[in-house]
ROMIPA-943549 format. One record per residue: residue number from 1; x, z, y negated of N, C-alpha, C in turn. Coordinates in pm, whole numbers, plus 50000, padded with zeros to 5 digits. Layout:
N
> NUM  X  Z  Y  X  Z  Y  X  Z  Y
...
REM end
This chain:
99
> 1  19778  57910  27949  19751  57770  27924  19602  57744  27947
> 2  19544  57698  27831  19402  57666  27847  19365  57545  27949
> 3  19283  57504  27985  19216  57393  28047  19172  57273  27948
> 4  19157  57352  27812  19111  57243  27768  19085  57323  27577
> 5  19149  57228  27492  19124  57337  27355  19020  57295  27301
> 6  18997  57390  27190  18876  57396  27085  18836  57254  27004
> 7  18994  57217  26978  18990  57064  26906  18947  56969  26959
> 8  18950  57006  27135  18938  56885  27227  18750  56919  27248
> 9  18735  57005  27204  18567  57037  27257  18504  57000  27152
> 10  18539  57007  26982  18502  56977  26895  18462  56856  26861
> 11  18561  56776  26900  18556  56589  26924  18444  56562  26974
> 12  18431  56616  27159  18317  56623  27294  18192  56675  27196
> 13  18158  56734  27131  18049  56802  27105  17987  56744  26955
> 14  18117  56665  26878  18105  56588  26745  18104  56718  26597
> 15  18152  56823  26610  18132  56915  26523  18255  56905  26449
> 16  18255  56875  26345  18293  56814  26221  18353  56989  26134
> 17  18294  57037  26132  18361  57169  26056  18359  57289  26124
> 18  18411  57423  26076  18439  57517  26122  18311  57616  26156
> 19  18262  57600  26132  18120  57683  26037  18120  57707  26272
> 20  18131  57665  26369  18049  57703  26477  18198  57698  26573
> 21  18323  57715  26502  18402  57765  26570  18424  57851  26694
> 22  18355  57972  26662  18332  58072  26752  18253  58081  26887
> 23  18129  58046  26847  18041  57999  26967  18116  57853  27015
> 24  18195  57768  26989  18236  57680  27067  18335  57739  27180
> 25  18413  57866  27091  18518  57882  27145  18448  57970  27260
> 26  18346  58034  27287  18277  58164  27348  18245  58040  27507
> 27  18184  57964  27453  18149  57842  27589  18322  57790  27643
> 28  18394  57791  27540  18470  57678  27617  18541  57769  27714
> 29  18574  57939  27662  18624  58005  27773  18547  58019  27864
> 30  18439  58054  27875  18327  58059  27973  18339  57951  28063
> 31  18385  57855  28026  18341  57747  28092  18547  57743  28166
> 32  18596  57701  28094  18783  57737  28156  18753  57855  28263
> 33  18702  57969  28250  18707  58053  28375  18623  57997  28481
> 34  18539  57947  28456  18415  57866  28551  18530  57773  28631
> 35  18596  57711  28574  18632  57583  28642  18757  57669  28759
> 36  18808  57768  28694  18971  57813  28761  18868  57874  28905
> 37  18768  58001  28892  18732  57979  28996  18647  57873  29143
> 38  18623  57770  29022  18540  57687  29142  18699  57580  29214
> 39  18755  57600  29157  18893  57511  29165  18959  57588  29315
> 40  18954  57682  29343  19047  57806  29409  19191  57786  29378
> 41  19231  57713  29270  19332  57710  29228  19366  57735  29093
> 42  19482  57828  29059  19544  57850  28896  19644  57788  28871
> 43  19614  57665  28781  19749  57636  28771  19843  57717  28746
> 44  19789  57821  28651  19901  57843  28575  19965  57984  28694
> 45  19905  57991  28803  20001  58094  28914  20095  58027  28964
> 46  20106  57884  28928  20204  57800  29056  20329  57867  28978
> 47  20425  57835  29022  20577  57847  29046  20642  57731  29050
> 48  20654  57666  28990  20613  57685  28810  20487  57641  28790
> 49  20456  57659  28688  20326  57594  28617  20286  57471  28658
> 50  20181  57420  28656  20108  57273  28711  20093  57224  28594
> 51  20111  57120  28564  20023  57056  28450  19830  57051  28487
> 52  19771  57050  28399  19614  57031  28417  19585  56903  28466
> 53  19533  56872  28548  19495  56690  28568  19364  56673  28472
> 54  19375  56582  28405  19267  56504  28301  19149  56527  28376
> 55  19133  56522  28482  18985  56508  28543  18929  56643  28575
> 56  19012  56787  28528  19003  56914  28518  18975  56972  28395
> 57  19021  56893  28312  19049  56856  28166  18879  56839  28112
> 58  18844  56705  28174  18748  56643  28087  18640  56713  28142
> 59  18631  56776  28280  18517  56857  28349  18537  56986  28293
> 60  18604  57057  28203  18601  57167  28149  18497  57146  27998
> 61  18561  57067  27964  18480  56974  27804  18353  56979  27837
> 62  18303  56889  27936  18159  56870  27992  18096  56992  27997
> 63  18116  57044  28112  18062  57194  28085  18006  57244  28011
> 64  18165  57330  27870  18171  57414  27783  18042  57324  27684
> 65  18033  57216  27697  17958  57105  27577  17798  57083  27632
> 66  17795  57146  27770  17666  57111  27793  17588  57278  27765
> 67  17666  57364  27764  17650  57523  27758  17613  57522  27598
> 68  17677  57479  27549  17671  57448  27358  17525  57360  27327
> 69  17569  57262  27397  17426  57201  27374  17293  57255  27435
> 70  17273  57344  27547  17162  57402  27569  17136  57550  27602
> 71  17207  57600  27426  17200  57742  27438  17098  57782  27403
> 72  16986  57707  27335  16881  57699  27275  16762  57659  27372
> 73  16769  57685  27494  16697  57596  27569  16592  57762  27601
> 74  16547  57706  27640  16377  57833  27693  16441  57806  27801
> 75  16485  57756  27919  16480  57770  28054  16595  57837  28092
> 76  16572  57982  28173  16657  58079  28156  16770  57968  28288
> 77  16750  57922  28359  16825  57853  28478  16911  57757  28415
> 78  16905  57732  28312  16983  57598  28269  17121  57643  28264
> 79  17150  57771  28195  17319  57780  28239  17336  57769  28337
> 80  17271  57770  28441  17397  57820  28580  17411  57689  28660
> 81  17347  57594  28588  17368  57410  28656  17503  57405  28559
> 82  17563  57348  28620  17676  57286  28529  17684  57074  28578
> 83  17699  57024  28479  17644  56893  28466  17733  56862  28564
> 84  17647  56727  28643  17647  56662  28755  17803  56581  28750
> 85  17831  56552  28629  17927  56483  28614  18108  56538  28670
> 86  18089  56675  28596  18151  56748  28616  18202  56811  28727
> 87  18092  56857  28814  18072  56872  28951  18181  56717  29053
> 88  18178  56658  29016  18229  56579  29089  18335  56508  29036
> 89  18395  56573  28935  18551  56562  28893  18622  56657  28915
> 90  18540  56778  28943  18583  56924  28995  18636  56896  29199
> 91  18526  56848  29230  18516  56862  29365  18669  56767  29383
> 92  18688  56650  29338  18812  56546  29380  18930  56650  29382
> 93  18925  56757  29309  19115  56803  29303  19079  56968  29351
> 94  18935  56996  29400  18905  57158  29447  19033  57207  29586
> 95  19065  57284  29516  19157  57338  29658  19297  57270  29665
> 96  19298  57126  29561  19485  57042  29607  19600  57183  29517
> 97  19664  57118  29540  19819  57177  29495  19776  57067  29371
> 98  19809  57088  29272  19835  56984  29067  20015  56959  29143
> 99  19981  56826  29079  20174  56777  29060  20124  56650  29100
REM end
């Protein structure tokens, strides 16, 4: 179970056709593994499954969309910030039990 799909990043990012499919999809996993470890939680290890909370959801989007938007950037440091926003929709549910 993803964190968050391609369709839902496509919307976040405004990309209208297929033509950058791939590189969306290359960030958005990048960015879904980013979040499972800063989380210390998988949903998908619970017993049973967790649903995703929206605010795991929309901080995965952010991310994968800020990685997309500054892949082009000269400043080799800019990946490893992940936007401020995000950071603190991450931190509210880091470490709970989902349900």
């Amino acid at each position: 179970m993803a964190l968050a799909t391609l369709e839902q990043l496509k919307a976040q990012v405004r990309a209208e056709f297929a033509d950058e499919d791939d590189v969306l999809q290359h960030y958005l996993d990048a960015a879904d593994k980013y979040v499972r470890g800063f989380l210390d939680v998988d949903p998908e290890a619970q017993d049973p499954p967790l649903p995703v909370p929206d605010t795991v959801n929309q901080a995965t989007l952010l991310i994968a969309a800020s990685w997309y938007d500054t892949r082009e950037n000269a400043v080799p440091d800019t990946l490893r910030e992940i936007p401020f926003g995000a950071r603190e929709l991450l931190n509210q549910v880091r470490g709970w039990t989902f349900g």
